[in-house]
C-alpha positions as CSV (number, residue, x, y, z in Angstrom):
1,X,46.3,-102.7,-25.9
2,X,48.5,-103.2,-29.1
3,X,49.7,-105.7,-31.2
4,X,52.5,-106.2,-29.0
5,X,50.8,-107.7,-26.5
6,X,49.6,-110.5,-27.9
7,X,51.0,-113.8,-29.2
8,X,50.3,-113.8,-33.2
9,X,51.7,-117.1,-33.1
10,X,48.9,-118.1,-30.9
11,X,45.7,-116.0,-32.9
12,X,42.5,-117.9,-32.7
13,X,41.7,-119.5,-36.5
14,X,38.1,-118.3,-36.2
15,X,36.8,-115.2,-34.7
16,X,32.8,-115.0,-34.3
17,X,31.1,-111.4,-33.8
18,X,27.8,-110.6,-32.7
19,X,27.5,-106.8,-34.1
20,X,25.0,-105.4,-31.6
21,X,24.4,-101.8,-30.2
22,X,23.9,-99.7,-33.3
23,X,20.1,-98.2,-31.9
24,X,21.3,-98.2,-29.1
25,X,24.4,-96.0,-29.9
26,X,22.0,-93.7,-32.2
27,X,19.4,-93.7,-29.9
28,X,21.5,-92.8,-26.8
29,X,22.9,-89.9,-29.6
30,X,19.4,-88.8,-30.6
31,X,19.9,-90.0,-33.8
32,X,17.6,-92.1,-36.4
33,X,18.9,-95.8,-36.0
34,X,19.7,-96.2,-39.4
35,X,22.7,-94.0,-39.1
36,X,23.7,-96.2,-36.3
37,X,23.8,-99.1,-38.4
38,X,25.9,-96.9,-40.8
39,X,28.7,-96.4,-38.4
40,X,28.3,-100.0,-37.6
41,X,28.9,-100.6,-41.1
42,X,31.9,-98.2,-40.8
43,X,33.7,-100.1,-37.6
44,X,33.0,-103.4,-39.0
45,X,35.0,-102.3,-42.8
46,X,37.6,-101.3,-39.9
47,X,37.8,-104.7,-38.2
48,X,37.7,-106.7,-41.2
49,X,40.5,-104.9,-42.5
50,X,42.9,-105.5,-39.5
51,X,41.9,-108.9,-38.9
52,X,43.2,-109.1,-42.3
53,X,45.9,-107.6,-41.2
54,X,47.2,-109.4,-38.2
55,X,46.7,-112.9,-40.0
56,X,43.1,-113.8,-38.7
57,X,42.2,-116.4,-41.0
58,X,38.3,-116.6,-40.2
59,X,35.8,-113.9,-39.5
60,X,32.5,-114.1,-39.3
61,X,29.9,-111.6,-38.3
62,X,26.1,-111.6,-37.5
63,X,24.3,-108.7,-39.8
64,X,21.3,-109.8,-40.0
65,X,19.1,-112.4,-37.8
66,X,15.9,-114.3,-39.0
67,X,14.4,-112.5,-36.0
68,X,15.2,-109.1,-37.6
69,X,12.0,-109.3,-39.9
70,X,10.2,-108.4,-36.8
71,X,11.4,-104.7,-36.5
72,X,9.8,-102.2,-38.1
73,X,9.7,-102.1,-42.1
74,X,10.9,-99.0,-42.5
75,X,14.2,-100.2,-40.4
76,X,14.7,-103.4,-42.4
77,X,14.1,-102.2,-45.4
78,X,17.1,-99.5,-44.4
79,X,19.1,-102.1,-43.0
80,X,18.7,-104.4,-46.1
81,X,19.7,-101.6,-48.4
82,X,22.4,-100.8,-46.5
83,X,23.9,-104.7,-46.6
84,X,23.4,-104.5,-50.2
85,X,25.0,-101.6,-50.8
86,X,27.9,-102.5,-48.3
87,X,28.4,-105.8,-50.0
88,X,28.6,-104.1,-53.3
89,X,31.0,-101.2,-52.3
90,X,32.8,-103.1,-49.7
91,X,33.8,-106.1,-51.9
92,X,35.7,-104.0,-54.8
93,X,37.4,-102.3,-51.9
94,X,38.7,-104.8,-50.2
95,X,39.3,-107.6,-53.1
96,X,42.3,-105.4,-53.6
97,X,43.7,-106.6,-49.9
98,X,43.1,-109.9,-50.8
99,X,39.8,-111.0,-48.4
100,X,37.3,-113.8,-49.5
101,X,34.0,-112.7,-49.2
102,X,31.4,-115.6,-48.2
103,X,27.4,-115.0,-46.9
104,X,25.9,-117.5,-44.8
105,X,22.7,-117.7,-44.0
106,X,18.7,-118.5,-46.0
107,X,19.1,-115.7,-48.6
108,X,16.8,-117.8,-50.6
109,X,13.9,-115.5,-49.4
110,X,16.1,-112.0,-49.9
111,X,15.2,-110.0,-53.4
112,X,16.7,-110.5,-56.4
113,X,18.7,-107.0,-55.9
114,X,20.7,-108.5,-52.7
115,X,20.9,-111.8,-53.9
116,X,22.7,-110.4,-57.0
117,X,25.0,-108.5,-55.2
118,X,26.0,-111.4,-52.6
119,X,26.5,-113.5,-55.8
120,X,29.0,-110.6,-57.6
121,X,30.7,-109.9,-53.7
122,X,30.9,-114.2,-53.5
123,X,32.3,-114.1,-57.3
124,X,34.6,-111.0,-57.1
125,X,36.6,-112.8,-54.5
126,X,36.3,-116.1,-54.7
127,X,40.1,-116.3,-55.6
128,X,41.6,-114.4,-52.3
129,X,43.5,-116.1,-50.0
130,X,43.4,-114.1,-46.9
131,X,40.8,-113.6,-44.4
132,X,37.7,-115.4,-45.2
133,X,34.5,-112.5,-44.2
134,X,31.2,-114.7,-43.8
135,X,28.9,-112.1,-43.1
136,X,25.3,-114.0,-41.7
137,X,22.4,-112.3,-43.5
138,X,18.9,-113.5,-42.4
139,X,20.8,-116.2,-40.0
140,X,19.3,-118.1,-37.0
141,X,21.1,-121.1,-35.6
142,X,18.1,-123.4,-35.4
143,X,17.2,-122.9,-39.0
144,X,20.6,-123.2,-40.0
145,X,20.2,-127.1,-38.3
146,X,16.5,-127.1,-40.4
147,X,18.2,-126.6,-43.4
148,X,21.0,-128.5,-42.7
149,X,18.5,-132.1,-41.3
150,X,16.9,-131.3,-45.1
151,X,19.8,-131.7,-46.7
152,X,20.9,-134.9,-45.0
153,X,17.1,-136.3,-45.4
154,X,16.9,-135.6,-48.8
155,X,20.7,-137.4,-49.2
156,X,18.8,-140.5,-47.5
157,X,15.9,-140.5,-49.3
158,X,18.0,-140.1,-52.6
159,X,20.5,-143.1,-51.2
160,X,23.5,-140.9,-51.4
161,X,24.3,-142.2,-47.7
162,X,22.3,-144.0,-44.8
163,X,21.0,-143.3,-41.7
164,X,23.8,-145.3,-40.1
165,X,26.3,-142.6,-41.8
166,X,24.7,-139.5,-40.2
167,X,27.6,-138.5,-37.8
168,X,28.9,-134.7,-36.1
169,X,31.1,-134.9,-39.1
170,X,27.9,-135.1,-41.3
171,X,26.0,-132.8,-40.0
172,X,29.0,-130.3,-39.9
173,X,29.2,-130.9,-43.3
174,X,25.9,-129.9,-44.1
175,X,26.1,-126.7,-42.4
176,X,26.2,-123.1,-43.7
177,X,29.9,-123.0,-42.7
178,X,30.9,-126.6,-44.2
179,X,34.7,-127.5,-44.7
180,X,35.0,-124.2,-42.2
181,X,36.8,-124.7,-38.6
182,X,34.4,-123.9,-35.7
183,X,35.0,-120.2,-34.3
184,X,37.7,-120.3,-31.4
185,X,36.7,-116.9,-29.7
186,X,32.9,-115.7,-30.2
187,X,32.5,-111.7,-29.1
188,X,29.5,-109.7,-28.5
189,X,29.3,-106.1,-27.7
190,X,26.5,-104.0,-26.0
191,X,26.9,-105.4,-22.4
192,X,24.1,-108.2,-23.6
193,X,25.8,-112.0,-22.2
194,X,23.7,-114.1,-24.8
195,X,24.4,-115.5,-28.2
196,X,20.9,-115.3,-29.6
197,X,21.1,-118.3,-31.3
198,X,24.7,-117.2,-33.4
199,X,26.6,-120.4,-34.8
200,X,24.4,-122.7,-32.0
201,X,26.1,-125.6,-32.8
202,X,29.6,-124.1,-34.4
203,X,30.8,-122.5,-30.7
204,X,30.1,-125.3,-28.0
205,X,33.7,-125.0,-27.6
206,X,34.4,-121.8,-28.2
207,X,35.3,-119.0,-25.8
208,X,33.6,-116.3,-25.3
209,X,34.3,-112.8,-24.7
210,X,31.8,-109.5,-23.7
211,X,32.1,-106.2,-24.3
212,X,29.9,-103.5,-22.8
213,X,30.6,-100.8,-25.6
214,X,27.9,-100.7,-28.2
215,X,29.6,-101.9,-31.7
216,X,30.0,-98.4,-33.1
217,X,32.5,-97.9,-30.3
218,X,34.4,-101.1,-30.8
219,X,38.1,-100.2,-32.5
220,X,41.1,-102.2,-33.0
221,X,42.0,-102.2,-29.6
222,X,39.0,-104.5,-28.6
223,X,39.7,-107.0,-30.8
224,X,43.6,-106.9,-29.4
225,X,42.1,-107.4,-26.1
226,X,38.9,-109.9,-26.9
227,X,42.2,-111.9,-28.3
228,X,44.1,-111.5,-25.8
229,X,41.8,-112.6,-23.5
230,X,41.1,-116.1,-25.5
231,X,45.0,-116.4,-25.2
232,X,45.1,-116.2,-21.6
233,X,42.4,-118.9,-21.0
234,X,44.1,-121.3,-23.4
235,X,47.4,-121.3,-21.7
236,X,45.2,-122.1,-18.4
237,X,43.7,-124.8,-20.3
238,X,47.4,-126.1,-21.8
239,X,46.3,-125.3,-25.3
């Protein structure tokens, strides 16, 4: 697949990516799984950079699930030091190529180390105009709509609007990814056909694509073809 092949006057706005296969990749290697999270780390710098590259204007990536607090301590505590690090490194790096870096997600409950450094990636970039990279750190989709039916209660209770006013538009508004257009292609790899409640109500229209590669694996290529895909089932739909 290359670049070629596909339409760039036709790229989806939005691309959503579930990240998942790195213990499986290092486990299938014999290797510890956090340096399968590090090569994860690795092909997602990659992708980000060449969906800056092509024009994507949207990109956001699940690093981090509310669910994730269940594994073993020693393997959050790696993967959290590794996010913190990434954000840290990653954002001087590529706030030369002109991506916004956003985090969605409850980081209310993260330490004061990582909530630092997603406030310094959030600040170092805030002025870029290309790609916007939300990367969802201790994300689930219903507690995203939690947090999001506090909000609109507490507007209510306050009188800022009425009950009569809650609409889509509303609660949209009052989500992690407010003022944000809804993803147009969602990808998972690792051969798993779920979305493991990723953007819940953000993707009831969006298309989605599977890959059976474990994300280590995933290259440039896959995203030409996830794209290409989503291009081929819009012309069917006269889009």
């Amino acid at each position: 697949m290359t670049l070629e092949e596909i339409d760039l006057k036709r790229l989806p706005n939005h691309i959503a990516i579930i990240m998942d296969g790195n213990r499986t990749w290092a486990r299938e290697k014999g290797l510890d799984p956090k340096l399968g999270h590090k090569e994860g780390a690795k092909t997602l710098e990659k992708i980000v950079r060449y969906a800056n590259k092509i024009g994507i204007k949207h990109l956001t990536v699940y690093a981090f699930s509310t669910e994730n607090w269940n594994r073993t301590k020693e393997e959050v505590g790696a993967l959290m030091l590794l996010l913190q690090n990434y954000l840290d490194d990653f954002s001087k790096r590529v706030d030369t190529e002109n991506i916004k870096v956003n985090v969605i997600g409850d980081i209310s409950v993260l330490n004061e180390g990582m909530q630092k450094s997603i406030r310094n990636a959030i600040e170092r970039t805030k002025n870029n105009t290309g790609t916007l990279f939300n990367v969802a750190i201790n994300y689930g989709g219903r507690d995203e709509l939690v947090r999001a039916v506090k909000k609109i209660a507490n507007k209510v209770k306050s009188n800022e609007i009425n009950v009569e006013d809650i609409s889509e538009e509303v609660i949209s508004n009052n989500l992690d990814t407010a003022g944000q257009p809804d993803p147009d292609l969602l990808i998972r790899t690792s051969g798993q056909i779920r979305t493991s409640g990723f953007l819940i109500w953000q993707t009831i229209y969006s298309e989605f694509v599977f890959f059976k590669k474990n994300w280590p694996d995933f290259n440039e290529q896959d995203l030409l073809e996830a794209i290409k895909e989503y291009q081929s089932r819009t012309i069917k739909k006269g889009k």
